[in-house]
TIGU-907888 format. One record per residue (C-alpha): residue number from 1; residue in one letter; z, x, y. Coordinates in Angstrom, 1 decimal, padded with zeros to 4 digits. Each point is the difference from the previous one (the first is absolute). Last residue first. Example, Ala and Ser with C-alpha at 12.3 -4.5 7.8 and 13.67 -1.06 7.14 Angstrom:
REM TIGU-907888
PT   resi   resn        z        x        y
PT      2      S    007.1    013.7   -001.1
PT      1      A    000.7   -001.4   -003.4
END
This chain:
REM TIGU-907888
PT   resi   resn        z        x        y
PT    391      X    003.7   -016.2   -057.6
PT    390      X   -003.6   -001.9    000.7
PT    389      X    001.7   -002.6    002.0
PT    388      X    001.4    002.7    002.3
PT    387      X   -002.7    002.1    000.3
PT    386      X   -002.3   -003.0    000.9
PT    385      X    002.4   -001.1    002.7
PT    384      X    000.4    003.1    001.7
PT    383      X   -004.0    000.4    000.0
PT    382      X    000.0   -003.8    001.2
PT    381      X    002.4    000.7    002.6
PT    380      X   -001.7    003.1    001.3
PT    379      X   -003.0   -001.5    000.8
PT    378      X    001.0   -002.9    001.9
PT    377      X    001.9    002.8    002.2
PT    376      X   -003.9    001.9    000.1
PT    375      X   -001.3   -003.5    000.9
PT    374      X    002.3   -000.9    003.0
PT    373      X    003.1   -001.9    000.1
PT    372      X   -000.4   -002.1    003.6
PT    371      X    000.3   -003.4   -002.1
PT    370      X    003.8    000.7   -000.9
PT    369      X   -000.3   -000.1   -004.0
PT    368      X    000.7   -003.0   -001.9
PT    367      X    000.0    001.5   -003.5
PT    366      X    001.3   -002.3   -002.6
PT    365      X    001.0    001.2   -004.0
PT    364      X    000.2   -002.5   -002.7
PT    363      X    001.6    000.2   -003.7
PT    362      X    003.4   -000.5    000.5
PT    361      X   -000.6   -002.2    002.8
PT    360      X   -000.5    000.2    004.0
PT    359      X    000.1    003.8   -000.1
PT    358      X   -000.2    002.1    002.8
PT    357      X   -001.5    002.9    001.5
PT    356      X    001.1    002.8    002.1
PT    355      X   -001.2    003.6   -000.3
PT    354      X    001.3    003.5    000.5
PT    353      X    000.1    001.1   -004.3
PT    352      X    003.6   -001.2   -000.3
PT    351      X   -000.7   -003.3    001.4
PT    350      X   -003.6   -000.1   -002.7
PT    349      X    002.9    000.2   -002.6
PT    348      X    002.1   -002.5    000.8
PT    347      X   -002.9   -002.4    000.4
PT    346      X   -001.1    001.1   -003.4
PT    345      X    002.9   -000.7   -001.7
PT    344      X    000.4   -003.6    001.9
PT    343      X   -003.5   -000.4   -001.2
PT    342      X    000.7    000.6   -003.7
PT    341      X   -000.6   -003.2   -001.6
PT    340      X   -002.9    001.1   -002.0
PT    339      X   -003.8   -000.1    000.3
PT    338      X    000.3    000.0    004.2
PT    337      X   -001.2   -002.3    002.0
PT    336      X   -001.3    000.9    003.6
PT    335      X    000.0   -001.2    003.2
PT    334      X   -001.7    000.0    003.6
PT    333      X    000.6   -001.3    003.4
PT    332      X   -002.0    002.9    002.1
PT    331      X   -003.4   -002.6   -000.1
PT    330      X    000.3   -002.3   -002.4
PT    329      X    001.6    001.1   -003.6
PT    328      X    000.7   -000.2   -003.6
PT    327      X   -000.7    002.8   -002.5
PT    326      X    000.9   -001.1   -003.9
PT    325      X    001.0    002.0   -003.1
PT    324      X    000.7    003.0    000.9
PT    323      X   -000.2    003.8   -001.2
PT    322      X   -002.5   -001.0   -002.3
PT    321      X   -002.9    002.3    001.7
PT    320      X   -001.5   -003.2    001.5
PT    319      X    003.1   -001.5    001.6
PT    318      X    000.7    003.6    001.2
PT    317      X   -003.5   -000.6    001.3
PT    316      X    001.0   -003.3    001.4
PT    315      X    002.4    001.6    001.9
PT    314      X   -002.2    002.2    002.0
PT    313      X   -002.6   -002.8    000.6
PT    312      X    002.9   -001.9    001.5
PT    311      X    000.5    002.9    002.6
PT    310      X   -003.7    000.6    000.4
PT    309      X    000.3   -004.0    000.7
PT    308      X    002.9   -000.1    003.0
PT    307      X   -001.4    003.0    001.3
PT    306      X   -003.3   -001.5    001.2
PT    305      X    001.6   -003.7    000.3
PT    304      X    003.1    001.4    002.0
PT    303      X   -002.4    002.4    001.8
PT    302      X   -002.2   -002.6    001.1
PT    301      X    003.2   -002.2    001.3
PT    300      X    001.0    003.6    001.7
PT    299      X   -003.2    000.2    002.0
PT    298      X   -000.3   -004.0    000.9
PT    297      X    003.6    000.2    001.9
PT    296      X    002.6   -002.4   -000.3
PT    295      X    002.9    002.2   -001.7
PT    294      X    000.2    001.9    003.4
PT    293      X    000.3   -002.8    001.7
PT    292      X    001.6   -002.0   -001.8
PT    291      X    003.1    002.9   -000.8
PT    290      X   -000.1    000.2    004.6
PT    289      X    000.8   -004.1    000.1
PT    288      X    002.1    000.2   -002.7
PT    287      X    002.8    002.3    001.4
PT    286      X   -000.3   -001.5    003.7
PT    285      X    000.4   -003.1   -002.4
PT    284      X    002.8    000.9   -001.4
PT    283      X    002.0    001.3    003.0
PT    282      X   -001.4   -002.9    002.5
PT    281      X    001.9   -002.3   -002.8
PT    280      X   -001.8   -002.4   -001.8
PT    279      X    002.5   -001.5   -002.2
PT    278      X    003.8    001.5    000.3
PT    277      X    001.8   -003.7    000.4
PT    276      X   -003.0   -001.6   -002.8
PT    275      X   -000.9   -003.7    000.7
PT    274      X   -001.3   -002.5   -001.7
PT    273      X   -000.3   -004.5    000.7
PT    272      X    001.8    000.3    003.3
PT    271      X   -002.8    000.2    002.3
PT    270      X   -003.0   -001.5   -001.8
PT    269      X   -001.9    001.7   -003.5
PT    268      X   -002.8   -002.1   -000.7
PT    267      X   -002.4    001.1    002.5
PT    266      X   -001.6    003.3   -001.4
PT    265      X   -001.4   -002.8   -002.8
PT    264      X   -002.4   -001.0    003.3
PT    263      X   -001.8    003.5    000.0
PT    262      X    000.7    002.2   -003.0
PT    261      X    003.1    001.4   -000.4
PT    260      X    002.0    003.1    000.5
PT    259      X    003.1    001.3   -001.8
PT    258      X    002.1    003.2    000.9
PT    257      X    002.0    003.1   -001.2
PT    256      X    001.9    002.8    002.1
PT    255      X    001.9    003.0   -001.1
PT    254      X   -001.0    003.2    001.3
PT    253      X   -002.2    002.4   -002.3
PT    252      X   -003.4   -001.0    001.8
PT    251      X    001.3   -003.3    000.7
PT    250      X   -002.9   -002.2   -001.8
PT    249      X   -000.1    002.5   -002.8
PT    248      X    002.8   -002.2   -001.9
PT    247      X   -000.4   -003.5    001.2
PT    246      X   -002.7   -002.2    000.1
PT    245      X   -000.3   -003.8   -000.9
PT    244      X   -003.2   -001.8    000.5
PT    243      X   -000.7   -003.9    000.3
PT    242      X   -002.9   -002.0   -000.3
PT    241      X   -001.3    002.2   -001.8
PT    240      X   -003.6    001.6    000.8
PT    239      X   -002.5    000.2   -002.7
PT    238      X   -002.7    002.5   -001.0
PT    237      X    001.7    002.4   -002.4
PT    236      X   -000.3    003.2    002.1
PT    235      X    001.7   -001.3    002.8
PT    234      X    002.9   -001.5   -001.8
PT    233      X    001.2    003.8   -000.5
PT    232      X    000.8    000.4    003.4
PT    231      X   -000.9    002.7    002.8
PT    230      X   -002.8    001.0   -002.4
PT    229      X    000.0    002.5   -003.0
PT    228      X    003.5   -000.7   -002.1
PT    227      X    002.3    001.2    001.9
PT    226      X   -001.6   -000.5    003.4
PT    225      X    003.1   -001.6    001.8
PT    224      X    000.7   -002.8   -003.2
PT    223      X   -000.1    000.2   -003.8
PT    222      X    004.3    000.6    000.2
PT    221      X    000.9   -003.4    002.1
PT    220      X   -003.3   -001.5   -000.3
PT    219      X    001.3   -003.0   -001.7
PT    218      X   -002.3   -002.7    000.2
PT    217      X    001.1   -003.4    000.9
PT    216      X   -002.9   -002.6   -001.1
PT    215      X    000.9   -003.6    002.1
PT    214      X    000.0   -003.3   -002.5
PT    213      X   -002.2   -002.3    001.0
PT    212      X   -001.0   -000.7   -003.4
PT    211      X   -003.8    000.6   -000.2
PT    210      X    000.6    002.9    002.7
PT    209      X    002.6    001.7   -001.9
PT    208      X   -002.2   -000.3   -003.0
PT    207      X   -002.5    001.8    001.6
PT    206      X    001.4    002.9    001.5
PT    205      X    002.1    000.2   -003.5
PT    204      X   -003.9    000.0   -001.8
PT    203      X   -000.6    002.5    002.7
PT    202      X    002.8    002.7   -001.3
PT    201      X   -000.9   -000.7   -003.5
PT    200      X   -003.5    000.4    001.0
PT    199      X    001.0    003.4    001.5
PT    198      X    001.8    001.1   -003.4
PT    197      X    003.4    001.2    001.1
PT    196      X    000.7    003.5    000.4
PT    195      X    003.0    001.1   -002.4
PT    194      X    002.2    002.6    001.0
PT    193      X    003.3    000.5   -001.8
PT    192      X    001.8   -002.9    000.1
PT    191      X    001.6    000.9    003.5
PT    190      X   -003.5    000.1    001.4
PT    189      X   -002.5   -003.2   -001.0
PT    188      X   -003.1    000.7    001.9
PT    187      X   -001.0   -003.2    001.8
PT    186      X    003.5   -001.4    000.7
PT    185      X    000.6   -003.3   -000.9
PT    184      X    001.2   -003.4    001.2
PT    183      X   -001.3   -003.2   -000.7
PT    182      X    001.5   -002.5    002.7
PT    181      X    001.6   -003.5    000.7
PT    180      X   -001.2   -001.7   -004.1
PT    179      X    001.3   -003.4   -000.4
PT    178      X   -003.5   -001.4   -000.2
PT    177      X   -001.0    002.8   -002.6
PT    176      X   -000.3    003.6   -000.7
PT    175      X    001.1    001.0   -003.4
PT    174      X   -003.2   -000.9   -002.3
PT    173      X   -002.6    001.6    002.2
PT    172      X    002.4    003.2   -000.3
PT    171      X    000.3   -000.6   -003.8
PT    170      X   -004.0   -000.5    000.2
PT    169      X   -000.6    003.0    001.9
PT    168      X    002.5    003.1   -001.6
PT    167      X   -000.4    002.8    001.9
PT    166      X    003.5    000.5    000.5
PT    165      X    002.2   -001.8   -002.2
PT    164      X    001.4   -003.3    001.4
PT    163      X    003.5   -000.8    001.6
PT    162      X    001.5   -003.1    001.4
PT    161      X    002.3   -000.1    002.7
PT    160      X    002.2   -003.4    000.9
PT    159      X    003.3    001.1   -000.1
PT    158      X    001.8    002.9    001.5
PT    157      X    001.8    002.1   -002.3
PT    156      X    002.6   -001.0   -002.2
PT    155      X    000.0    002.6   -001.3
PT    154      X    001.1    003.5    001.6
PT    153      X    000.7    002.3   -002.9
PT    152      X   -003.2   -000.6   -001.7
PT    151      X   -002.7   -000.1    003.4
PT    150      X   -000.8    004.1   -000.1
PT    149      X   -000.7   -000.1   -004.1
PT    148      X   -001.7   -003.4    000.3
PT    147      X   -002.8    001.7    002.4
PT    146      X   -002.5   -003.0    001.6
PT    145      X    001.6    000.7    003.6
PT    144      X   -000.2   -003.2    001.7
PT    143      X    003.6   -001.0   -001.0
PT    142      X    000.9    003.8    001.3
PT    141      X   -001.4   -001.2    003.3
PT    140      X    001.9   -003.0    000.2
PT    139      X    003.0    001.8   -001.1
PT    138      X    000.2    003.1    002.1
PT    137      X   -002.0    002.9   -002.6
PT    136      X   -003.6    000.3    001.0
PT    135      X   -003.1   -001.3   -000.5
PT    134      X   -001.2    001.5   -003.1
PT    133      X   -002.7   -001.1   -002.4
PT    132      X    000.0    000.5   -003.9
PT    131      X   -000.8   -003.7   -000.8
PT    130      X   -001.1   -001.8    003.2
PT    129      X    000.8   -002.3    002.3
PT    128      X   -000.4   -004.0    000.4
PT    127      X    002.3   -001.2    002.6
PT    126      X    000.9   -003.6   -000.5
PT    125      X    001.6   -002.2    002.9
PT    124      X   -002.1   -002.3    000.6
PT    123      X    001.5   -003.7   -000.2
PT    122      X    001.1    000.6    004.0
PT    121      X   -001.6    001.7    001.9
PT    120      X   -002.5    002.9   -001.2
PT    119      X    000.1    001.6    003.5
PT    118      X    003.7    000.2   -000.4
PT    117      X    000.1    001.4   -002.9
PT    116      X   -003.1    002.6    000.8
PT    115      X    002.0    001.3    003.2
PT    114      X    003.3    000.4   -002.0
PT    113      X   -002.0    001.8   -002.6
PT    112      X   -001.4    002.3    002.2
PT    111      X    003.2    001.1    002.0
PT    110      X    000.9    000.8   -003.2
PT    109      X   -002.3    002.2   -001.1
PT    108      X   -000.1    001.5    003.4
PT    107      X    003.7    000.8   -000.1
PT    106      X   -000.3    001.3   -003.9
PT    105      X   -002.9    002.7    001.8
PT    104      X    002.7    000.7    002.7
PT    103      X    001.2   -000.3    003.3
PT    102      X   -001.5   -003.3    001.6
PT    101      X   -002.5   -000.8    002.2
PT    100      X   -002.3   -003.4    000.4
PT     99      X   -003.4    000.4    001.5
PT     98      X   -002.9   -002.4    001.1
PT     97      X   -003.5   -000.6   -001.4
PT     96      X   -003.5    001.9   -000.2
PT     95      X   -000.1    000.7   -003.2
PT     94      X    000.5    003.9   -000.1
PT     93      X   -000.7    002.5    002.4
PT     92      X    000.0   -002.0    003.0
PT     91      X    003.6   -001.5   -001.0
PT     90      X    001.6    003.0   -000.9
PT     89      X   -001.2    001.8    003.0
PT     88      X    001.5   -003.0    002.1
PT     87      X    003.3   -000.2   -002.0
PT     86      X    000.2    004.2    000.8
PT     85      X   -000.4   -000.7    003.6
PT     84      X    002.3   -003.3    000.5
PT     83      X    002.6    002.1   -001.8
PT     82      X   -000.5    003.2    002.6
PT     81      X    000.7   -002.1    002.8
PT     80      X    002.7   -002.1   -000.6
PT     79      X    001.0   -003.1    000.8
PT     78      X    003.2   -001.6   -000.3
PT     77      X    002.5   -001.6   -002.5
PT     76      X   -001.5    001.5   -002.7
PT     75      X    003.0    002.9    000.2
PT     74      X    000.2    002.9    002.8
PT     73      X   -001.1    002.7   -001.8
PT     72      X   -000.6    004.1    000.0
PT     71      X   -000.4    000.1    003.6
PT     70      X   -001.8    003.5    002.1
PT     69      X    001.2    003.1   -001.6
PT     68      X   -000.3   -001.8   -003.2
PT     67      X   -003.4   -000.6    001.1
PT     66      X   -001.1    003.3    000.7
PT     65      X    001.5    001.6   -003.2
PT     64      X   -001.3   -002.6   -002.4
PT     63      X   -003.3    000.5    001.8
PT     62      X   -000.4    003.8   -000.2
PT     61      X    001.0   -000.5   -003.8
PT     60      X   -002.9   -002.5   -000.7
PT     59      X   -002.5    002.5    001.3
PT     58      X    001.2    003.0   -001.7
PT     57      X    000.2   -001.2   -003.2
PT     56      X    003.5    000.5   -001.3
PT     55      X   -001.4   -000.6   -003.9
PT     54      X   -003.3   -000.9   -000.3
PT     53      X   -002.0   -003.2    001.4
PT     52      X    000.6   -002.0   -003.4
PT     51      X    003.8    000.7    000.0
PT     50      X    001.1   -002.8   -001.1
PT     49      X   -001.9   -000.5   -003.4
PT     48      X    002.8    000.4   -002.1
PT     47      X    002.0    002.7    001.7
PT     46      X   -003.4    001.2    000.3
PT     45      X   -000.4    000.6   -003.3
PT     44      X   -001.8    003.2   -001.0
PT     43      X    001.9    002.3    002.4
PT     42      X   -001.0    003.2   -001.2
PT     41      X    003.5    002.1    000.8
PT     40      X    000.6    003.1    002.2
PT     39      X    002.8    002.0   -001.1
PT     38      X    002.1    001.2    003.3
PT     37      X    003.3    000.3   -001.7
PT     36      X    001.3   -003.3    001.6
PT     35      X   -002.8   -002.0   -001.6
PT     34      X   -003.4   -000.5    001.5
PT     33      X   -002.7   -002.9   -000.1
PT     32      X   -004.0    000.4    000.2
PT     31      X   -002.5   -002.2    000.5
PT     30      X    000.0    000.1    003.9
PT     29      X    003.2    001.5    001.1
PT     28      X    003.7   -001.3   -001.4
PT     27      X    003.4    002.3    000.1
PT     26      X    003.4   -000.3   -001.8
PT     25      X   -000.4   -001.1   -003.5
PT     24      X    002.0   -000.1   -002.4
PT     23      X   -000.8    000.0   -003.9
PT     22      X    001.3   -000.8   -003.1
PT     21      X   -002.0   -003.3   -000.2
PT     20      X    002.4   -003.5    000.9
PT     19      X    000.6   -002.7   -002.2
PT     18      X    000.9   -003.1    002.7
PT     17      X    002.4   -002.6    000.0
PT     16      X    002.8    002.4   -000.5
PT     15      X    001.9   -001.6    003.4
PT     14      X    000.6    003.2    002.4
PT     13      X    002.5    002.5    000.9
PT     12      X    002.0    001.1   -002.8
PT     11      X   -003.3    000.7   -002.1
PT     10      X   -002.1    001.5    003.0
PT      9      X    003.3    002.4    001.0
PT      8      X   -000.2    001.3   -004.0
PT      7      X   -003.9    000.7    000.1
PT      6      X    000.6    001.6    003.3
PT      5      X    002.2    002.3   -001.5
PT      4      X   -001.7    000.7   -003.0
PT      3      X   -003.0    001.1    002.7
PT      2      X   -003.3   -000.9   -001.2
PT      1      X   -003.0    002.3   -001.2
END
């Protein structure tokens, strides 16, 4: 499955940061991923919801190649074509207000929190977040991120965020007050293991913000281009934030992240305030511009909901047969929990078998499937699945 002798270049080569699966892979195309031998592979993950609009789709790789041809980047320093484009199709498909590009999900995060301090002024400086959430891993994002097992080894972190549980109204109510900037959350909770938030939860922070004066940041970094149903996961709630961060998906597979905000909040930032050397480049955005608009297409957000719920439905039967004990999901974001704390297990296993899934605890498998996987593919996970669990 991998090569010792890659294994050994990996470990003399790079930091060990990261636990990598016993396997290589040399070749992408819709769903599917391939290793040197030829083995195709289920891609289940996306490379974490990256890969929404499949794996070298065709599309996004005709305009990678005609605008590296053309300029890769030139810096912020001057205008661009393809950046003013994909800020315009952000804005008209979401709230209406201008653009600020980054690289990265932990970028946008960032770039959010800077925006909601200095909106706040000063004497509000609080960020309430949530329990269980993940914004990424530079420091102000990773004091966002409600995860004490990712922030240990890097205290002191950045003052002035308070977390609540998810779902939780009255400590939410409780939290937000006159020295509250922002509430940020993400509307399906991903890294944790997939947790939707209750809509009125969601509204109640819509609400609170508004009381306060405080701006509502949500983090549709991995819920975002059709992954959950519609464009954006906010739409199905019934609010628009005041600000939106999106990363992952954005770039179809090249790196790129951004925030927008709503009308008159998009003002805050002034030259000098943020800045990113790499942001925006005609590269990325010829990249993001062809991922949106294949990701922003009625058709595939009606699959994603169709699919999205037989595949839920699957897992809740395993739920049903006592195979599981909880199915999670919106749209082709989805989760289960298992009776013991053998998920890595059955993550290794599922590999062997030509599938890839992950698990976000001992006891909690994800599926974040590229939203192009059809039915039959769908299909054959769950059977997998069920053979595995009942082994």
């Amino acid at each position: 499955m991998i090569r010792e002798q890659t294994v050994e270049r990996e470990r003399a080569a790079l930091m060990r940061n990261y636990g990598r699966y016993p396997v290589e892979f040399v070749r992408g195309e819709g769903a599917w991923l391939f290793d040197p031998d030829g083995r195709g592979y289920l891609d289940c993950m996306s490379g974490i919801s990256m890969i929404n609009a499949g794996h070298c789709h065709p599309d996004v790789v005709a305009a990678i190649r005609e605008q590296a041809g053309v300029l890769i980047n030139t810096s912020n320093l001057y205008y661009t074509d393809p950046m003013i484009e994909l800020a315009e199709w952000i804005r008209d498909t979401s709230m209406g207000g201008r653009v600020f590009f980054c690289n990265s999900g932990a970028e946008a995060s960032e770039a959010a929190l800077k925006l909601a301090r200095k909106h706040g002024g000063p004497g509000r400086t609080e960020v309430v977040a949530l329990v269980d959430g993940f914004h990424g891993r530079t420091m102000g994002a990773l004091s966002m991120t409600g995860q004490p097992g990712k922030q240990e080894a890097f205290r002191p972190l950045v003052p002035g965020v308070v977390h609540v549980e998810r779902n939780d109204h009255e400590a939410l109510r409780s939290a937000v007050t006159d020295r509250t900037c922002a509430v940020a959350l993400e509307i399906v909770q991903g890294e944790c293991g997939v947790y939707p938030l209750e809509d009125s939860f969601v509204r109640l922070a819509r609400e609170l913000a508004d009381q306060s004066g405080a701006l509502l940041i949500v983090d549709e970094i991995q819920t975002g281009m059709s992954r959950t149903g519609p464009l954006y996961a906010y739409q199905d709630v019934g609010i628009e934030p005041d600000v939106m961060c999106l990363a992952k998906s954005l770039g179809g597979g090249f790196p790129i992240g951004a925030i927008t905000a709503r009308p008159g909040v998009d003002e805050v930032f002034q030259p000098g305030d943020h800045g990113s050397t790499f942001a925006g480049s005609p590269l990325a955005c010829a990249s993001a511009l062809a991922a949106a608009r294949a990701l922003d297409d009625a058709a595939l957000q009606g699959h994603v909901r169709r699919e999205g719920a037989c595949f839920l439905a699957g897992l809740q039967a395993l739920v049903d047969d006592g195979l599981a004990v909880e199915a999670r999901g919106r749209g082709l974001m989805c989760a289960i929990d298992l009776p013991g704390t053998n998920a890595a297990e059955v993550v290794g296993t599922m590999l062997d078998r030509g599938f890839l899934v992950n698990n976000t605890s001992p006891r909690t498998i994800r599926f974040l499937p590229p939203l192009v996987v059809t039915g039959d593919e769908l299909s054959s996970v769950l059977a997998a699945l069920r053979d595995v669990l009942a082994s």
